[in-house]
C-alpha positions, 0 to 999 in steps of 0.5 A: 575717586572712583570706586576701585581708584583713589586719589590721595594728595601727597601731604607728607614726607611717606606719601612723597616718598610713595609719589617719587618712587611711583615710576620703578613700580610702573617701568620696573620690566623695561630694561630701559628705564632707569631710576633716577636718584632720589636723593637727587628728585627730593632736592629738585622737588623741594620748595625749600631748595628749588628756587622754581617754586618761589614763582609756582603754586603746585599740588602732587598725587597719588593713585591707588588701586587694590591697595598699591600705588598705581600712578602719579601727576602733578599739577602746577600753577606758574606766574611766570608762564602767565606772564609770558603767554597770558593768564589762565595757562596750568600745567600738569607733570610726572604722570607716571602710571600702569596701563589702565584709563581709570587710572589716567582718567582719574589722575589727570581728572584731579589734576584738571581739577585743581587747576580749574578750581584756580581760574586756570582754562587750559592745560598743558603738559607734562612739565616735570616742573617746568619747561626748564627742566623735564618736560614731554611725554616720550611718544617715539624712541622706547628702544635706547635708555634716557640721558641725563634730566631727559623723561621716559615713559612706556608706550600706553602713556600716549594714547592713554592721554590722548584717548582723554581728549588732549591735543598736541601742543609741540613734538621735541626732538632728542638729536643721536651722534655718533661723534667719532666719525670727523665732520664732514668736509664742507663743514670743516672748511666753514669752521677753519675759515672762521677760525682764521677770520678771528672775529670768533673766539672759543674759551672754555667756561671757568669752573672756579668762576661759575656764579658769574658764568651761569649768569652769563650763560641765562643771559644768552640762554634767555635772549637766545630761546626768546622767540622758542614756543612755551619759552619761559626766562630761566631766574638768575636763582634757578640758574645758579641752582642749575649751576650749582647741581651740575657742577660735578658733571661739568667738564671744562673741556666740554662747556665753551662760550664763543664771542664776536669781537670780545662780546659773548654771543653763544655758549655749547655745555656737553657733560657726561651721561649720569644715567649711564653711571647710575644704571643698577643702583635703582635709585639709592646711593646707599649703602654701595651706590655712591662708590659705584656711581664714583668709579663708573664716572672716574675710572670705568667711564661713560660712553654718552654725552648730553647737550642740554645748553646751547643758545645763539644770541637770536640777533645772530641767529641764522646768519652766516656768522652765527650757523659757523659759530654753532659749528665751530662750538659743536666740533671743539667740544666733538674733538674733546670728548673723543679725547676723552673717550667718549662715542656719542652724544645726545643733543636735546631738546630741539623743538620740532618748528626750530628750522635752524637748530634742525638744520646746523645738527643736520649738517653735523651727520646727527639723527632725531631718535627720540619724540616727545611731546607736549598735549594741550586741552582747554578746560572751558 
């Protein structure tokens, strides 16, 4: 607390409600925010329903200022993340707040805190909760709206944390394509070459056999990113649940698995743009918004498509086999889309120091267009 700026802890289900709404106050000029579902945020933040936090220990609060909620953070404590990358490690999140460094100050202040109070002795953020879902603060890229499960923030926010002595840990990049145009023609060659060699196979992933295609897809997906910095295994409980959230949106047409000789070694899930479809219902899906959102997906359409799943076993990984799998995954599901009348796509994240993903989306005439980035500071 400061003498104009309290902190309260988010303790009961009025000041959740506060905490989740938080941002449409902040961003509520910017004609490219757009507010996420809040039936959808409770579910994702309930420790009854999100299996992430059988494994994390958190805390979220307020800001309040002359009387009105001015910012948000959370702060989380991860066993998993100890266990990947040593002890000591916190974590903060969904900050959120006006332009004003006594409002960031005291935020991340409380939030640092907490986490010391802990044992923890460094903290990194934003995750929104973890590495698996949100994460970033957005520093370059305010111009376009966000995609699906993808963060915004406005400009000040930056500079406001960095002015609080926090360092970059990592830049992600959010990849724009334009999918209309064909692959170029060398890339072309390398997929129909592999295609006819018939060592690789694409079949899509089965709708009516999801459970144990999630499972599949986190075996790939965790050896996969393995080497990836921040990596922390997605559960089977939290891809499940994944599963389960998704699979409304999930095109069978738009989500494949590629196998090597009858061995699944790499998998490539695009789905619709949920944000483009919920753009004007501020959130609420009562009373009109829920029969919006359902025209807007099934008759009018949406223009975008998010990649968040792709993964190549790492023993793959930068061979020839494994660069012509990615390419043959990525234009089977390009050709679709555009079947589906669908025009761009955005493939997201890709850590700044991943040369090869780079490289395969370079190839695939794909732009970065969106920076985020995680901070880091010791708190010794």
């Amino acid at each position: 607390m400061t003498d104009s700026v309290t902190i309260i802890p988010v303790q009961g289900a009025s000041e959740f409600t506060r905490f989740l709404r938080v941002p449409n106050a902040v961003m509520r000029d910017d004609p490219n925010y757009v507010p996420p579902l809040e039936l959808e945020r409770r579910d994702a933040l309930s420790p009854r329903k999100n299996p992430y936090f059988k494994h994390a220990r958190h805390q979220f609060w307020l800001a309040v200022k002359d009387g009105r909620d001015v910012g948000r953070i959370s702060a989380q404590i991860d066993e998993m993340v100890e266990a990947q990358h040593g002890p000591g490690i916190g974590q903060f999140g969904f900050l959120d707040a006006i332009d004003d460094p006594e409002v960031f100050a005291a935020l991340l202040g409380t939030a640092e805190t907490w986490l010391k109070e802990r044992g923890m002795t460094m903290v990194c953020g934003p995750f929104n909760m973890s590495i698996n879902e949100e994460c970033g603060l957005l520093v370059e890229g305010f111009d376009m709206p966000p995609v699906l499960m993808m963060p915004h923030g406005m400009p000040y926010y930056g500079p406001r944390v960095e002015a609080l002595g926090y360092a970059k840990k990592r830049d992600l990049f959010a990849y724009y394509m334009d999918i209309r145009p064909a692959m170029r023609k060398r890339m072309v060659e390398i997929v129909e070459r592999t295609r006819k060699a018939g060592r690789v196979r694409l079949r899509r992933l089965s709708k009516k056999n999801l459970s144990n295609e999630a499972e599949l897809i986190r075996d790939i997906f965790n050896d996969a990113w393995s080497s990836n910095w921040g990596f922390v295994p997605m559960t089977s409980d939290e891809m499940a649940y994944l599963a389960v959230g998704l699979k409304l949106l999930l095109r069978e047409d738009m989500a494949y698995v590629a196998e090597l000789d009858g061995e699944a070694i790499g998998f490539m899930i695009a789905l619709p743009d949920l944000n483009e479809a919920i753009r004007g219902l501020n959130g609420r899906l009562l009373p009109l918004g829920l029969f919006r959102l359902l025209w807007r997906l099934k008759v009018k359409g949406v223009t975008r498509t998010r990649v968040p799943l792709m993964g190549i076993r790492k023993q793959h990984q930068n061979s020839p086999i494994g660069i012509a799998t990615a390419l043959m995954l990525i234009e089977e599901i390009r050709v679709n889309a555009v079947a589906a009348n669908f025009t761009h796509a955005e493939l997201s994240w890709i850590l700044e120091d991943n040369k090869g993903m780079r490289s395969i989306l370079g190839m695939v005439n794909s732009k970065p267009y969106k920076t985020y980035r995680i901070y880091g500071k010791d708190l010794t």
